[in-house]
N, CA, C and O atoms as a GROMACS GRO file, in nm:
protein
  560
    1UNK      N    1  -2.583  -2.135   3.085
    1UNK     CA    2  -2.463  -2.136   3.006
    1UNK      C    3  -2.344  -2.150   3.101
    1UNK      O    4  -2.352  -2.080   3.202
    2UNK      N    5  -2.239  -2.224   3.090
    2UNK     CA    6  -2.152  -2.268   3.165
    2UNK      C    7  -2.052  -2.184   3.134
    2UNK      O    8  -2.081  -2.107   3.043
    3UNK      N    9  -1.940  -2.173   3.182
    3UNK     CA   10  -1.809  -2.108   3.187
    3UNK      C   11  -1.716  -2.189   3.198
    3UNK      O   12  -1.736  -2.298   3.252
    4UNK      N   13  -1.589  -2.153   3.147
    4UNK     CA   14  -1.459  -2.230   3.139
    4UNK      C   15  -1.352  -2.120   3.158
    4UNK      O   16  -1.337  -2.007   3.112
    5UNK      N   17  -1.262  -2.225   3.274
    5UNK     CA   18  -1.164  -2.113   3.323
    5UNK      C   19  -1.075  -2.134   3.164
    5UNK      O   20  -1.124  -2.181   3.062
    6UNK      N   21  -0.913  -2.076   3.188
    6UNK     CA   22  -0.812  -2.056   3.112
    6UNK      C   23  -0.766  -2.185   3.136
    6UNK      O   24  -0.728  -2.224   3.026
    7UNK      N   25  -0.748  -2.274   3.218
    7UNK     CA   26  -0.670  -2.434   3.228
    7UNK      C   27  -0.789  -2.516   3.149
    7UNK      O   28  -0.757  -2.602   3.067
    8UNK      N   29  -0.922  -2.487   3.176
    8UNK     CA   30  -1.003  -2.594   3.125
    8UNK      C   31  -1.003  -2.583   2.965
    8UNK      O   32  -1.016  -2.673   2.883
    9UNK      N   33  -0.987  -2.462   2.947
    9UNK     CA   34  -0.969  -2.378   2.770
    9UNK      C   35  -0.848  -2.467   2.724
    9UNK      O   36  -0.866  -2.557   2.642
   10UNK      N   37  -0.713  -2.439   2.785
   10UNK     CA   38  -0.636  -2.483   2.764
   10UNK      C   39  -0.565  -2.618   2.799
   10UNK      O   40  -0.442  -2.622   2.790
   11UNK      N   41  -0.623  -2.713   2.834
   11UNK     CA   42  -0.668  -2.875   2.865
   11UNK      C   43  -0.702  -2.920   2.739
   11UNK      O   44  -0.640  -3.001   2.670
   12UNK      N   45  -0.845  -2.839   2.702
   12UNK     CA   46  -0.958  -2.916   2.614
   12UNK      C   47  -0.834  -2.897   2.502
   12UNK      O   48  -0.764  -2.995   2.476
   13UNK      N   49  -0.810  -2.769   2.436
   13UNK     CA   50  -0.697  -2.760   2.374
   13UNK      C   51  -0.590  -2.862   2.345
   13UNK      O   52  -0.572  -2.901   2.230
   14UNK      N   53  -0.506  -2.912   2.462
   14UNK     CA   54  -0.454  -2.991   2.446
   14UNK      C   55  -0.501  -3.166   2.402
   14UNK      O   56  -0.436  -3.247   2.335
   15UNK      N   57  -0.634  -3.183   2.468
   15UNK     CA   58  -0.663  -3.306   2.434
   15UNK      C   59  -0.719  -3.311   2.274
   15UNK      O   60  -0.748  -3.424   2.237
   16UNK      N   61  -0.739  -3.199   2.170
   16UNK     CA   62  -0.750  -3.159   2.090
   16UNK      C   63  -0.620  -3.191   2.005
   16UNK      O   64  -0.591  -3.276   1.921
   17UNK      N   65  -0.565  -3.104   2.052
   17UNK     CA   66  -0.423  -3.140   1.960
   17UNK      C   67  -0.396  -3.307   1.952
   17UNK      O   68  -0.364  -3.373   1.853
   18UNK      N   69  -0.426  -3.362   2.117
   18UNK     CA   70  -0.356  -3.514   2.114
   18UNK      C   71  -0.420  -3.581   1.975
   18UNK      O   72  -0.378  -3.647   1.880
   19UNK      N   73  -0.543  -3.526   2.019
   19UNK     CA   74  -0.647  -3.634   1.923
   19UNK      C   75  -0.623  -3.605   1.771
   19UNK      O   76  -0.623  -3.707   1.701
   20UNK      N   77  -0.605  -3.501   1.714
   20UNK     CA   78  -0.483  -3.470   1.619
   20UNK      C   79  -0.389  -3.513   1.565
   20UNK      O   80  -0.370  -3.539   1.446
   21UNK      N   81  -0.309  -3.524   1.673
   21UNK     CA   82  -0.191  -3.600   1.637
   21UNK      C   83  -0.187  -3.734   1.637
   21UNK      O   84  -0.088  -3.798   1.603
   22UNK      N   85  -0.352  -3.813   1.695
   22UNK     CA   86  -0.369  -3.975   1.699
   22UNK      C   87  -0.333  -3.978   1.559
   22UNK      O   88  -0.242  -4.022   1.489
   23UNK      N   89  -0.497  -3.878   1.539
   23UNK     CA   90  -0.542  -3.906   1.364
   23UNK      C   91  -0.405  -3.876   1.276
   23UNK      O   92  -0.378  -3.955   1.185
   24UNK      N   93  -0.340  -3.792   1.294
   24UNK     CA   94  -0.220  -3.774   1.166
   24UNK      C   95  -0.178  -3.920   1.165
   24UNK      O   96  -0.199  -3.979   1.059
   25UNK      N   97  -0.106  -4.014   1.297
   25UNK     CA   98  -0.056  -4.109   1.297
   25UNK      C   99  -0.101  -4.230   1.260
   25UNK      O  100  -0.043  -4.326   1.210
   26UNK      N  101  -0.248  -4.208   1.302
   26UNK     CA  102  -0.309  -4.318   1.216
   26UNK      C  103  -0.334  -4.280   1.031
   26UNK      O  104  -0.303  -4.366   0.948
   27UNK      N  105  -0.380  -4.170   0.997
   27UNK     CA  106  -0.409  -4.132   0.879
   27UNK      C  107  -0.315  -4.035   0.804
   27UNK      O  108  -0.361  -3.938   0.744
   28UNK      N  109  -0.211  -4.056   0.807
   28UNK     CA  110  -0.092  -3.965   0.770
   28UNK      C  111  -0.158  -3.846   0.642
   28UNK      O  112  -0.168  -3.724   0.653
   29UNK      N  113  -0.192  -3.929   0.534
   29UNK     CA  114  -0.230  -3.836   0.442
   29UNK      C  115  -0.406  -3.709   0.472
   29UNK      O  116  -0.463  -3.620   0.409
   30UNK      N  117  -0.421  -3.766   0.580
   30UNK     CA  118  -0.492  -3.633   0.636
   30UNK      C  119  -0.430  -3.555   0.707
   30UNK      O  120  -0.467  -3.440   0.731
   31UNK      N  121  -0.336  -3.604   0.747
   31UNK     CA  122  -0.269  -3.478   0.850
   31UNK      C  123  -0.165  -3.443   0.724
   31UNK      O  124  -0.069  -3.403   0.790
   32UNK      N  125  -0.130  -3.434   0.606
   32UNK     CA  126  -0.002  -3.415   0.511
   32UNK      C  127  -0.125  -3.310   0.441
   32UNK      O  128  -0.073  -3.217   0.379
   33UNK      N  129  -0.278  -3.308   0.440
   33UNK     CA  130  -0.333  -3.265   0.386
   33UNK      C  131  -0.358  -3.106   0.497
   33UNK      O  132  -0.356  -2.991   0.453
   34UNK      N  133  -0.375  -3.135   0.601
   34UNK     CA  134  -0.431  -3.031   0.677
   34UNK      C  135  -0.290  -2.945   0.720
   34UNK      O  136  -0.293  -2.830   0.763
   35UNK      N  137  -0.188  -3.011   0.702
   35UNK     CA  138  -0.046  -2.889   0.706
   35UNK      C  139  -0.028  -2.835   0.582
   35UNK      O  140   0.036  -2.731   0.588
   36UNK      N  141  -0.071  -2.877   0.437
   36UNK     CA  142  -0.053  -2.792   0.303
   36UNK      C  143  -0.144  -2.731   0.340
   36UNK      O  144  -0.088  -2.625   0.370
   37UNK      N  145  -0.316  -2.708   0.375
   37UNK     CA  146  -0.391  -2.626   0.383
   37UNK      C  147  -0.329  -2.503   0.493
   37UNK      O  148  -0.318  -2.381   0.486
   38UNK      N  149  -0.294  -2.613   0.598
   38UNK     CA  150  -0.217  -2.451   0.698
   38UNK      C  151  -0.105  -2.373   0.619
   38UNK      O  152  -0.090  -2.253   0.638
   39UNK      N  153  -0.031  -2.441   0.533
   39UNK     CA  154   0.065  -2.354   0.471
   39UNK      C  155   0.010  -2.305   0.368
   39UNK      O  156   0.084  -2.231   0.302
   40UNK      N  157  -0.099  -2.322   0.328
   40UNK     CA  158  -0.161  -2.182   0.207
   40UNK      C  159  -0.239  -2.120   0.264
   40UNK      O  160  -0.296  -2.021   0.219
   41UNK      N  161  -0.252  -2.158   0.349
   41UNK     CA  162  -0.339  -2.015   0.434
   41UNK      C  163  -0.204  -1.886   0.480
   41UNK      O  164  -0.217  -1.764   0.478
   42UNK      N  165  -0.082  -1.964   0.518
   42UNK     CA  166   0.003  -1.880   0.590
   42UNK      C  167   0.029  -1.778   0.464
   42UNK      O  168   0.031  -1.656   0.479
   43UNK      N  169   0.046  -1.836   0.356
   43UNK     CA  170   0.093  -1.772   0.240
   43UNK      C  171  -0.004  -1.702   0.185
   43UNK      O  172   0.036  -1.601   0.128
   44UNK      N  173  -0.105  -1.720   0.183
   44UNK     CA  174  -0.212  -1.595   0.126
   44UNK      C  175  -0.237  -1.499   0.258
   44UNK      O  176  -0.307  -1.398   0.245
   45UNK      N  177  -0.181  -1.530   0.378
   45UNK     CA  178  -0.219  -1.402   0.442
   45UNK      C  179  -0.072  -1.335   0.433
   45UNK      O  180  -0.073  -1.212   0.444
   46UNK      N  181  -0.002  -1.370   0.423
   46UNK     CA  182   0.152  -1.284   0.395
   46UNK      C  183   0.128  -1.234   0.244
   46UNK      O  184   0.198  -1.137   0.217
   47UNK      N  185   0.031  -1.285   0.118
   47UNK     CA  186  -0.004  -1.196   0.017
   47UNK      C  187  -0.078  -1.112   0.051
   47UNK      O  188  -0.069  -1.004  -0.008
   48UNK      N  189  -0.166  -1.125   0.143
   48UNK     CA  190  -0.277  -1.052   0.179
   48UNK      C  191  -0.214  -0.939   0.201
   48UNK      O  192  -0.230  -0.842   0.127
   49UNK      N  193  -0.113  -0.935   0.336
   49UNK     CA  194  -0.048  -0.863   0.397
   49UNK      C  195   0.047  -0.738   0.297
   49UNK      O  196   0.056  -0.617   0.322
   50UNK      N  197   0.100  -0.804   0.195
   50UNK     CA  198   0.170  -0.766   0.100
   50UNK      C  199   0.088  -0.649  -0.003
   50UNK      O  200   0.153  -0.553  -0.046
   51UNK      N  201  -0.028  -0.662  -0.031
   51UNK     CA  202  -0.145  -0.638  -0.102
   51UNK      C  203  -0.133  -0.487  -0.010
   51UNK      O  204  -0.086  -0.379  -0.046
   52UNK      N  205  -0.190  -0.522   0.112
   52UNK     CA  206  -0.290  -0.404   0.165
   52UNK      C  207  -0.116  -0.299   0.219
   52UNK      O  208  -0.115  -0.176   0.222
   53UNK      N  209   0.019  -0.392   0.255
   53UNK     CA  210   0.112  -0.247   0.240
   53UNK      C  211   0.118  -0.183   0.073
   53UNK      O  212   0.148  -0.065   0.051
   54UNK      N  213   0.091  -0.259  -0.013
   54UNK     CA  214   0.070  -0.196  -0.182
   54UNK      C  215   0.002  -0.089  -0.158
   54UNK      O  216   0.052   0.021  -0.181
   55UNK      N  217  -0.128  -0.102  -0.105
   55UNK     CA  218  -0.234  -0.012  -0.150
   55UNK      C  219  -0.228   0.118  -0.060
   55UNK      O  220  -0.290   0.223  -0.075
   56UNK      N  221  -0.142   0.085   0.033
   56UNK     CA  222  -0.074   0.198   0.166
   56UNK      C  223  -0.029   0.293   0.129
   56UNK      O  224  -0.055   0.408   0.165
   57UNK      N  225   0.079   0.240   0.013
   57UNK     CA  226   0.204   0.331  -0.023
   57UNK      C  227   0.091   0.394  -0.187
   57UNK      O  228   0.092   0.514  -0.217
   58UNK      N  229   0.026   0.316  -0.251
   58UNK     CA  230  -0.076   0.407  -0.344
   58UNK      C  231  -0.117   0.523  -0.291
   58UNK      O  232  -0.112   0.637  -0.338
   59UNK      N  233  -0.165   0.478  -0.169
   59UNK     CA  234  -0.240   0.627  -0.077
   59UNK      C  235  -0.150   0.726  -0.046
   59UNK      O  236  -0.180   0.840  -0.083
   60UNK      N  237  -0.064   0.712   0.004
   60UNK     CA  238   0.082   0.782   0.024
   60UNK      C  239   0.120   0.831  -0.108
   60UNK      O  240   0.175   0.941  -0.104
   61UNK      N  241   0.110   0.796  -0.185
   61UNK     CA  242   0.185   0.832  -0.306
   61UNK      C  243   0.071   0.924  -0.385
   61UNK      O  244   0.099   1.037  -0.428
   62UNK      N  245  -0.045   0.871  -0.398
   62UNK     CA  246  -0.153   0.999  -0.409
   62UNK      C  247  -0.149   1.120  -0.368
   62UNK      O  248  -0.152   1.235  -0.413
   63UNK      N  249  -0.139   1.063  -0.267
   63UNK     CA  250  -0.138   1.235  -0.154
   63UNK      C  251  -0.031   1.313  -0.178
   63UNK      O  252  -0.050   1.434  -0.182
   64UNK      N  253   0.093   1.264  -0.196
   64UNK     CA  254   0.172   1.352  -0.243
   64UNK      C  255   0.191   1.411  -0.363
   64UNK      O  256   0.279   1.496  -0.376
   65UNK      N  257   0.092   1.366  -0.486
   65UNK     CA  258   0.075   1.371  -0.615
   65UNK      C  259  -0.003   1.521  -0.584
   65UNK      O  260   0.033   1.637  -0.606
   66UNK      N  261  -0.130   1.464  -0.522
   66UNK     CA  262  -0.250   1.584  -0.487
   66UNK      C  263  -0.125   1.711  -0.428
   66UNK      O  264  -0.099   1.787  -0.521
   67UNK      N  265  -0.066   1.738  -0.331
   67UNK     CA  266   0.014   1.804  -0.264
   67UNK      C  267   0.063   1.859  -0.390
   67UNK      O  268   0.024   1.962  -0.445
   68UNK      N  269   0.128   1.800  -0.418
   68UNK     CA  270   0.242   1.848  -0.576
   68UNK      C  271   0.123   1.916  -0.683
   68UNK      O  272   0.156   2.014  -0.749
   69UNK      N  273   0.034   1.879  -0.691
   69UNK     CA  274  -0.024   1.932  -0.791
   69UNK      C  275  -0.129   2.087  -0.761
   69UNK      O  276  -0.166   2.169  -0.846
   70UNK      N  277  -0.162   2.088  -0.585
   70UNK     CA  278  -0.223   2.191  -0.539
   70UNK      C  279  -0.135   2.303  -0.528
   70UNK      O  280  -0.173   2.419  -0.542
   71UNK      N  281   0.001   2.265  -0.501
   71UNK     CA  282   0.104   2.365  -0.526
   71UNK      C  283   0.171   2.414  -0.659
   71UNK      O  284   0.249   2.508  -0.671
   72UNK      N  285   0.122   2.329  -0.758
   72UNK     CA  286   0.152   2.352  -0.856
   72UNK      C  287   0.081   2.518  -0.909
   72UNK      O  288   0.130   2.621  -0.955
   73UNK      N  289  -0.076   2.465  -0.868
   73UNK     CA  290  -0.184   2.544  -0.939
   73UNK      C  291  -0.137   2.665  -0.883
   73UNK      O  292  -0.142   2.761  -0.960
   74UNK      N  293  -0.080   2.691  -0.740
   74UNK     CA  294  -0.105   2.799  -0.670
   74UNK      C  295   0.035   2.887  -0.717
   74UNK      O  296   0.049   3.006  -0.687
   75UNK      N  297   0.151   2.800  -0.807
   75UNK     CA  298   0.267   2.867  -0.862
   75UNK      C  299   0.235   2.937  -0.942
   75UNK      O  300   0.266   3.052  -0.974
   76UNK      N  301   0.152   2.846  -0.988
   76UNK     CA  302   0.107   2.893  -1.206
   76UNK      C  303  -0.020   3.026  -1.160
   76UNK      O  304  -0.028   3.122  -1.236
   77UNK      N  305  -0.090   3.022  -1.068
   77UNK     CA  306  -0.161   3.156  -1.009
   77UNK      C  307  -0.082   3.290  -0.981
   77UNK      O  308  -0.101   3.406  -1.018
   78UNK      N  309   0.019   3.227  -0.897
   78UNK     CA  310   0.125   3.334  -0.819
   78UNK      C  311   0.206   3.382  -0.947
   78UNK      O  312   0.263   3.490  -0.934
   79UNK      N  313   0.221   3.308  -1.084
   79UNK     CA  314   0.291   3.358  -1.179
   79UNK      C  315   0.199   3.454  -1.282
   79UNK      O  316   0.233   3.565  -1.324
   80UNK      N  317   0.084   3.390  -1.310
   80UNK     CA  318  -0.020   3.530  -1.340
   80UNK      C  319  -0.018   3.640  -1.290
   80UNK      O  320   0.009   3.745  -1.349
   81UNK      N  321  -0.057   3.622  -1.133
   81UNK     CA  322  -0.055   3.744  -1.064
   81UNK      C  323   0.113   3.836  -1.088
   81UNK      O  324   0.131   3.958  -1.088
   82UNK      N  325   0.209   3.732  -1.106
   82UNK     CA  326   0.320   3.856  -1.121
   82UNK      C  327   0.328   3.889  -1.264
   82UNK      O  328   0.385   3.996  -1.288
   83UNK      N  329   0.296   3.841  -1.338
   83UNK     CA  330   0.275   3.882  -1.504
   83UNK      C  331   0.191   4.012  -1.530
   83UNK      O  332   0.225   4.108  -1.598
   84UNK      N  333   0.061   3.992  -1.453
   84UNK     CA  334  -0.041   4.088  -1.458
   84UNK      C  335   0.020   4.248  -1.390
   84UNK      O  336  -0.026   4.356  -1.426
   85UNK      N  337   0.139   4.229  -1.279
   85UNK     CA  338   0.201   4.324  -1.193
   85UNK      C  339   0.282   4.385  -1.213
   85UNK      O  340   0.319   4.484  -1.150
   86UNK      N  341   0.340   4.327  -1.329
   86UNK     CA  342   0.495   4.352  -1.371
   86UNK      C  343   0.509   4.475  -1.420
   86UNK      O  344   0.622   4.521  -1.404
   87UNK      N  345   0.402   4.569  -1.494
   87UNK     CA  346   0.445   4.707  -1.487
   87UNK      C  347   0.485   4.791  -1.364
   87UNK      O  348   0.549   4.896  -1.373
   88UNK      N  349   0.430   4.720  -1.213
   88UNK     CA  350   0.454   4.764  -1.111
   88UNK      C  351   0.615   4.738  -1.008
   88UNK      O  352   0.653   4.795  -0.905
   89UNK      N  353   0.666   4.652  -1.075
   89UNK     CA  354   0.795   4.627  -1.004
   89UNK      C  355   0.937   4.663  -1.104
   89UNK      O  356   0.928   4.695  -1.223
   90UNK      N  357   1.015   4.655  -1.059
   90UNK     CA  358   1.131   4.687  -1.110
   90UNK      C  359   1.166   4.542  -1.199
   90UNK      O  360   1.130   4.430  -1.165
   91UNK      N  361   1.238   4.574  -1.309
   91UNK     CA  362   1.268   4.457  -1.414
   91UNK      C  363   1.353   4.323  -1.300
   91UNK      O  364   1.311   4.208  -1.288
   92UNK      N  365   1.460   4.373  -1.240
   92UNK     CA  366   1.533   4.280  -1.146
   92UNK      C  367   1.442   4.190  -1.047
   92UNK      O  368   1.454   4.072  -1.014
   93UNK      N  369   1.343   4.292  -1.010
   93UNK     CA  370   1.309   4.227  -0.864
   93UNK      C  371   1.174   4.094  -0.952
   93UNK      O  372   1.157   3.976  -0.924
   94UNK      N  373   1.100   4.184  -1.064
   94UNK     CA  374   1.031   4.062  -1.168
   94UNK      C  375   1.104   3.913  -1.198
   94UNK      O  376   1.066   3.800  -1.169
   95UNK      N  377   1.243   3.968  -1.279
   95UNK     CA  378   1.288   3.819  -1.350
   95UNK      C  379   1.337   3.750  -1.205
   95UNK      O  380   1.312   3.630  -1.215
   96UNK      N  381   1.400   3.781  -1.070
   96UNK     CA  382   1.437   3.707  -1.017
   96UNK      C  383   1.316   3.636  -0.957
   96UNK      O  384   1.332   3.520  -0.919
   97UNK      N  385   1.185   3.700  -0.944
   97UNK     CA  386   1.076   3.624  -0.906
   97UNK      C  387   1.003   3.542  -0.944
   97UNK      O  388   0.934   3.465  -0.878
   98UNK      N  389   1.012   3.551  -1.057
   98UNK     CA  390   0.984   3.462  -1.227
   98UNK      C  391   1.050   3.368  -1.238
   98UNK      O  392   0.998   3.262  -1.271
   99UNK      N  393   1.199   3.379  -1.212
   99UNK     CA  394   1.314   3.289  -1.243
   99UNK      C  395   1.261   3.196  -1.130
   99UNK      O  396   1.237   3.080  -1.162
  100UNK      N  397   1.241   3.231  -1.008
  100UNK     CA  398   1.238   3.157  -0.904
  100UNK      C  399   1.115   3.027  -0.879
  100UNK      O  400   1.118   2.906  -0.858
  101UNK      N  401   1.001   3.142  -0.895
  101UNK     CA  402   0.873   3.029  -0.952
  101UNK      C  403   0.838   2.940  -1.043
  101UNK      O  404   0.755   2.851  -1.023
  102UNK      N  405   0.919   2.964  -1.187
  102UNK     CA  406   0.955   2.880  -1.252
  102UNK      C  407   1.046   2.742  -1.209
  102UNK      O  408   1.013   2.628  -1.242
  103UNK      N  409   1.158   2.773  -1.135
  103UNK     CA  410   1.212   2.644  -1.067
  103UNK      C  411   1.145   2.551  -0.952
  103UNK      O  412   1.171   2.445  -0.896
  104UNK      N  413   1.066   2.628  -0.948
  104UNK     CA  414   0.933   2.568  -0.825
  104UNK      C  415   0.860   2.490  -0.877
  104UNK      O  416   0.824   2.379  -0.836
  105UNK      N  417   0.808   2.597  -1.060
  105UNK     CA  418   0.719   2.479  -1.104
  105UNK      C  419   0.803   2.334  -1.171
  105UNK      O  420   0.745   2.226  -1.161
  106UNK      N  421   0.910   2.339  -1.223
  106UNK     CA  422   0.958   2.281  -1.238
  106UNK      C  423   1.049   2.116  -1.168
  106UNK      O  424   1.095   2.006  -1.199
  107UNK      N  425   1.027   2.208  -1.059
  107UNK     CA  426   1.057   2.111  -0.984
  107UNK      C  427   0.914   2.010  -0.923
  107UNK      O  428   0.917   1.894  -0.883
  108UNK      N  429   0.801   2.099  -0.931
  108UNK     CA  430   0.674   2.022  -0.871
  108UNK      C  431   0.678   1.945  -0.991
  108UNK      O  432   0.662   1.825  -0.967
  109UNK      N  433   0.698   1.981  -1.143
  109UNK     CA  434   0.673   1.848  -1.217
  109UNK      C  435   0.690   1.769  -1.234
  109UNK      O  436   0.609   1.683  -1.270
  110UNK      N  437   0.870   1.751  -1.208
  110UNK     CA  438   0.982   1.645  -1.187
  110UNK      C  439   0.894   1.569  -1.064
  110UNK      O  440   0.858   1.452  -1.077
  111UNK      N  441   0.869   1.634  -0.966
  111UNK     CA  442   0.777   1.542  -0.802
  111UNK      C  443   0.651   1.488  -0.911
  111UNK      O  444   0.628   1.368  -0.896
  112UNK      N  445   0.595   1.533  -0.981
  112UNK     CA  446   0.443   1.464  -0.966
  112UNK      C  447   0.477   1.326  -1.075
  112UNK      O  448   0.427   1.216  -1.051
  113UNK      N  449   0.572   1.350  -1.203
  113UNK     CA  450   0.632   1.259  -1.274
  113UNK      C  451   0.664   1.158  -1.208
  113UNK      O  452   0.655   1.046  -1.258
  114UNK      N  453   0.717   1.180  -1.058
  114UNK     CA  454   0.821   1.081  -1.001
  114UNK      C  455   0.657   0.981  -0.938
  114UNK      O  456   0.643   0.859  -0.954
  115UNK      N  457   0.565   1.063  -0.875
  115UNK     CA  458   0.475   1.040  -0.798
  115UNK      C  459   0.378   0.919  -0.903
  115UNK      O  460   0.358   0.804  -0.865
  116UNK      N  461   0.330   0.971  -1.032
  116UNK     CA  462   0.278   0.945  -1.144
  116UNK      C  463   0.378   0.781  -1.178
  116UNK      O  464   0.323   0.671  -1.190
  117UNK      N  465   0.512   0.802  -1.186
  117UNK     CA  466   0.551   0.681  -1.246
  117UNK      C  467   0.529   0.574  -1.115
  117UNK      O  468   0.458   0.479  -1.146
  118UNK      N  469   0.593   0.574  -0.933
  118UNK     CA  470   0.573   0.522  -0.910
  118UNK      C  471   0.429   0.433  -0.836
  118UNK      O  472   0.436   0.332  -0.765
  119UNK      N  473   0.293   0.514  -0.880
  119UNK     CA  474   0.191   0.489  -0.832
  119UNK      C  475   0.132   0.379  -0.939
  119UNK      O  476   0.047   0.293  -0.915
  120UNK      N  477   0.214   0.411  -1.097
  120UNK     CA  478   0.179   0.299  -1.201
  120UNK      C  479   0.273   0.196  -1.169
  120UNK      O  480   0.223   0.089  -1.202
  121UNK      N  481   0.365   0.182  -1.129
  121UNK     CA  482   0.438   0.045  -1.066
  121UNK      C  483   0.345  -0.016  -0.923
  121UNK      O  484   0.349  -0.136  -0.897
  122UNK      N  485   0.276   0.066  -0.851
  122UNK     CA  486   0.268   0.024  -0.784
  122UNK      C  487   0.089  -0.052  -0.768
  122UNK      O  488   0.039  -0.134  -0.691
  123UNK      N  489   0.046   0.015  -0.866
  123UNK     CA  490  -0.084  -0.076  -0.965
  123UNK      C  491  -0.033  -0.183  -0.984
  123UNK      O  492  -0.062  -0.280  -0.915
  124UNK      N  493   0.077  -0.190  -1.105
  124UNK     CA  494   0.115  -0.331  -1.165
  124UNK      C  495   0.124  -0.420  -1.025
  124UNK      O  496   0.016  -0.471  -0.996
  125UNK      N  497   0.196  -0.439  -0.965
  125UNK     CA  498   0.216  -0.492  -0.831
  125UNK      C  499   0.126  -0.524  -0.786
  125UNK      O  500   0.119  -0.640  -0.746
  126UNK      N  501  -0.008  -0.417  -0.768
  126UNK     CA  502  -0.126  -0.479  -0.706
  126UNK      C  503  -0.153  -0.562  -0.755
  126UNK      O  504  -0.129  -0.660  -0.685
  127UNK      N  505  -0.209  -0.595  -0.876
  127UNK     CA  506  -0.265  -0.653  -1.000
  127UNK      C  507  -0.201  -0.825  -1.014
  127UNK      O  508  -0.254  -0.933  -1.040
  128UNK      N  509  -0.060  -0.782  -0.983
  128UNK     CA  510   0.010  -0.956  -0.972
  128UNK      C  511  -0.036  -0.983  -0.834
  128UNK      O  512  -0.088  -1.094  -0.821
  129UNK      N  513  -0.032  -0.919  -0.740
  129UNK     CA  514  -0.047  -0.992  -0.581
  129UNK      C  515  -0.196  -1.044  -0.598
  129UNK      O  516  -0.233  -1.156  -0.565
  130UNK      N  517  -0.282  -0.940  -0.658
  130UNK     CA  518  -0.432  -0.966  -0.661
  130UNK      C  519  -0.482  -1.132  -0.743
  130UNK      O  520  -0.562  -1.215  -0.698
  131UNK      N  521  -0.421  -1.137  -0.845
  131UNK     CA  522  -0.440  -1.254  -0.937
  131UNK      C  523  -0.322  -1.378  -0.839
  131UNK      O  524  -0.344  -1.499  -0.831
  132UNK      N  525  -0.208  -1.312  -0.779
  132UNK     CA  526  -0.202  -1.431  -0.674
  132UNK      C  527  -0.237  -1.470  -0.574
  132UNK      O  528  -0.200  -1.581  -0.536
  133UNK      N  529  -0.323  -1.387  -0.492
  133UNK     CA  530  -0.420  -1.433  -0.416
  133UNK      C  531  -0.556  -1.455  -0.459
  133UNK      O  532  -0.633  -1.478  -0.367
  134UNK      N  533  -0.607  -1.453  -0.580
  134UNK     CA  534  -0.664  -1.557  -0.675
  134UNK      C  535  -0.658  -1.700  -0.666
  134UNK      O  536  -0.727  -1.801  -0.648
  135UNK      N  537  -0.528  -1.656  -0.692
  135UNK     CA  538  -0.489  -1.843  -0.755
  135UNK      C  539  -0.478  -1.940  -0.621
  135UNK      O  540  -0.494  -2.061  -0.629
  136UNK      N  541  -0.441  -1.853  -0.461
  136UNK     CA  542  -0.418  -1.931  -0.377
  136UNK      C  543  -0.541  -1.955  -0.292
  136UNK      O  544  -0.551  -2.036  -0.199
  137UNK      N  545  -0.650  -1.855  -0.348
  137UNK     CA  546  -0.794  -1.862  -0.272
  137UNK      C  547  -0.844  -1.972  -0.357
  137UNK      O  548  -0.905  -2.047  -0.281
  138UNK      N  549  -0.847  -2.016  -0.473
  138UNK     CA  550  -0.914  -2.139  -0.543
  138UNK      C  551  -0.798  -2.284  -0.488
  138UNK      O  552  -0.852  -2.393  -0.507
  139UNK      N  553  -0.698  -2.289  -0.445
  139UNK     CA  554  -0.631  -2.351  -0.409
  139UNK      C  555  -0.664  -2.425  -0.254
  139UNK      O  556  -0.645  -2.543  -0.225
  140UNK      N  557  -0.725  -2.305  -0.157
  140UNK     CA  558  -0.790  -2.334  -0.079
  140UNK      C  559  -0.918  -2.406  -0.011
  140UNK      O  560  -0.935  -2.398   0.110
   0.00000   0.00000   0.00000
């Protein structure tokens, strides 16, 4: 098995391209054909590309759903447990602790709503990039 330095790589290369550029000049509409194919390739990998940051920010956006919702459970626990306690504390030191966990849960719902709406936008999105790199893979 033979070896090839980096000049002989990049020689053959060039006499490659020449011969390339004979054929475009002699056969124009093959070379008009093999630059639309290079430009739908460029464009389905910039969908491609587009696709897999979609499915990035899904994951991201999951995780913070999961987050929001493990803290949720552990509010709505921590609020049992002070319900179940409440003969044991003073009325003040109860409602301000109540008052407080309540704005916690409240606020985790507003987060998981926010999390929930944009993970369904960010389906839809998949779903168009997916059916357009469809259309540009049969194009290919």
């Amino acid at each position: 098995m033979s070896s090839t330095t980096g000049s002989e790589i990049s020689y053959a290369g060039s006499d490659h391209a020449a011969e390339l550029s004979d054929l475009g000049e002699q056969h124009p509409h093959i070379a008009a054909f093999y630059a639309q194919e290079e430009d739908h390739l460029v464009v389905f990998y910039e969908y491609q590309q587009k696709l897999l940051t979609n499915l990035t920010h899904q994951r991201t956006v999951l995780a913070c759903y999961s987050r929001a919702h493990l803290a949720l459970h552990e509010s709505l626990e921590t609020l049992l447990d002070l319900q179940n306690n409440r003969s044991t504390m003073a009325v003040p030191v109860y409602d301000a602790l109540f008052a407080s966990l309540m704005t916690v849960v409240q606020s985790l719902h507003v987060n998981m709503d926010g999390c929930q709406e944009t993970f369904d936008h960010l389906q839809v999105e998949a779903c168009g990039l997916e059916e357009t790199l469809a259309d540009l893979a049969a194009e290919i």
